[in-house]
C-alpha positions in Angstrom: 8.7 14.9 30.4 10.0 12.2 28.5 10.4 12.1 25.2 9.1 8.9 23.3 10.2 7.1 20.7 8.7 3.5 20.6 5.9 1.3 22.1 6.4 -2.0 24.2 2.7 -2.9 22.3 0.5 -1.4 19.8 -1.1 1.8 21.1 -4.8 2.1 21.0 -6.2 3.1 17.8 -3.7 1.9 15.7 -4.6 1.3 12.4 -2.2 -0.3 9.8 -1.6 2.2 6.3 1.2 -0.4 4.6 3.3 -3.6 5.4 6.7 -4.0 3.8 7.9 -7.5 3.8 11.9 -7.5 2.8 11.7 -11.2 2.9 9.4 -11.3 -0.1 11.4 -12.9 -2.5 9.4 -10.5 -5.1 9.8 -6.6 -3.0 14.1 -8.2 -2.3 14.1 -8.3 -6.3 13.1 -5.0 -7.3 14.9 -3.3 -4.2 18.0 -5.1 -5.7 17.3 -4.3 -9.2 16.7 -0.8 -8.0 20.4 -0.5 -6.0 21.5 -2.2 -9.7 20.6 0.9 -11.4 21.6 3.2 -8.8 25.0 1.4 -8.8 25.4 1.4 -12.7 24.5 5.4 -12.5 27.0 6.1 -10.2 29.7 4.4 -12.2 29.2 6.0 -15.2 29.3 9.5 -13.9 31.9 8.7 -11.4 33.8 7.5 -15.1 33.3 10.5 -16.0 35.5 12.4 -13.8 39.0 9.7 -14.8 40.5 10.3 -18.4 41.2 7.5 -21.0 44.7 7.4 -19.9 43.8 6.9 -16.7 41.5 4.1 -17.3 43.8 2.0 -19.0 45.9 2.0 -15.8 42.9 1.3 -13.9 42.2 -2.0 -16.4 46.0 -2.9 -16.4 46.4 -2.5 -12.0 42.8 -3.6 -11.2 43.3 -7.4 -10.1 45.6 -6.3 -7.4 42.9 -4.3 -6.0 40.3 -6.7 -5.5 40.7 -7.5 -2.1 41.0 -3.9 -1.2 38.1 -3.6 -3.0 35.8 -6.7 -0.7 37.2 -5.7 2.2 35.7 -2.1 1.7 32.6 -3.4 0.6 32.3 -5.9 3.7 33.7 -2.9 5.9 31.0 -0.6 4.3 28.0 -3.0 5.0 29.2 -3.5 8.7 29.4 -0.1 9.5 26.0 1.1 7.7 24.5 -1.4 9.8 25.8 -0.3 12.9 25.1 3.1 12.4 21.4 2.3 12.3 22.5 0.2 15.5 23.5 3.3 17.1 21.0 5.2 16.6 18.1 2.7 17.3 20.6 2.1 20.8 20.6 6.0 21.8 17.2 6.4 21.3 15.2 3.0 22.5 18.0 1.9 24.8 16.5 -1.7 23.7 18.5 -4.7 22.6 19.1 -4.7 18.9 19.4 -7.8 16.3 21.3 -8.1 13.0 21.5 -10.2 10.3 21.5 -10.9 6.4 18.5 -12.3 4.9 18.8 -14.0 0.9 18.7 -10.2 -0.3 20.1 -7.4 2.5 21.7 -7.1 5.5 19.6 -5.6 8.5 19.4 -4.3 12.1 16.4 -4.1 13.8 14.7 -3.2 17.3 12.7 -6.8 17.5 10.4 -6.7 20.9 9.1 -2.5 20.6 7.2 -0.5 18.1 9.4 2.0 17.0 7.5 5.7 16.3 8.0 6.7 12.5 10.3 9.6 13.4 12.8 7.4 15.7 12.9 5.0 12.6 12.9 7.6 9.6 16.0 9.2 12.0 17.6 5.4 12.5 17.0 4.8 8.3 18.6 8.1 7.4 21.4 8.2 9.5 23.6 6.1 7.5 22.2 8.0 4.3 23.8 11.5 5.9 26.6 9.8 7.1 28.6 7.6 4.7 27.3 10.2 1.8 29.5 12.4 3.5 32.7 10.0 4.2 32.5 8.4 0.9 32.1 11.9 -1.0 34.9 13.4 0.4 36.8 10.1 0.3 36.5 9.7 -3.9 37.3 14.2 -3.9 40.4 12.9 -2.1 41.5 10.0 -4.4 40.1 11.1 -7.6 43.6 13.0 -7.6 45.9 10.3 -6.1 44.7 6.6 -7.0 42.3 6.1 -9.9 41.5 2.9 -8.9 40.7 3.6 -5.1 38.6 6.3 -6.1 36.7 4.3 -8.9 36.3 1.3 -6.0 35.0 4.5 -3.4 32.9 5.2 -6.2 31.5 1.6 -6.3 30.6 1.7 -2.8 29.0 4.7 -2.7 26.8 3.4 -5.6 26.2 0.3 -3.2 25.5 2.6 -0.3 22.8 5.0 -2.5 21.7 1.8 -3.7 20.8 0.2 -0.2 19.8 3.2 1.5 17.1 3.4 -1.5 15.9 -0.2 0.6 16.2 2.0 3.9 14.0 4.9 2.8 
């Protein structure tokens, strides 16, 4: 027997409990202002771990990091993305879409219903993943390059921040 994870139509006896919009301009604000303050909590324990000495370095070397820092960013988003990509792909084996909207980027399975375990496993993927990557990444650097670390540290306050919209 098959397993399955998703529905070409709406299965008999469906009933509708909630209906997210990202595209509300209202639900994109708060999700934003929530990965703010996820992002701003991040930083300042991640500041934590670097002494004063260290931070003057990091204000006198930062501008020559700030394309290191966009391209990790950018890299980051990508990759989150496709990891929900992936995992909607192994599972569905249906054609996937991405994108960026005013307020997120996204990936999605547009012409099936997807069962709440295949997306809850699709949503928390990256979650797992790049919490892993990124964590060991900024135990790495927090001993080599302040500044790497510190921009590690920023993503991984983006990623906790996005994967807050994910969940």
């Amino acid at each position: 027997m098959t397993k399955k994870y998703f529905e070409y139509g709406l299965p008999d006896g469906y009933r509708l409990d909630k209906y997210i919009n990202a595209k509300n301009i209202g639900f994109g604000i708060i999700m934003n202002l929530v990965a703010l303050v996820v992002i701003i909590i991040v930083m300042v324990v991640a500041c934590m771990f670097v002494s004063f000495n260290d931070l003057d370095i990091v204000v006198d070397d930062l501008l020559g990091y700030y394309g290191l820092a966009i391209g990790g960013i950018v890299l980051y988003i990508v990759l989150h993305e496709l990891t929900h990509g992936f995992v909607y792909k192994v599972l569905t084996k249906q054609k996937l879409t991405y994108g960026f909207s005013w307020s997120c980027a996204y990936c999605g399975v547009p012409n099936v219903y997807t069962y709440r375990k295949t997306a809850i496993l699709a949503l928390i993927a990256p979650l797992v993943l790049f919490s892993i990557i990124l964590l060991t990444l900024m135990l790495v650097f927090l001993k080599i390059n302040v500044i790497i670390y510190l921009i590690l540290s920023f993503i991984f306050g983006l990623h906790l921040g996005g994967c807050s919209g994910d969940i």
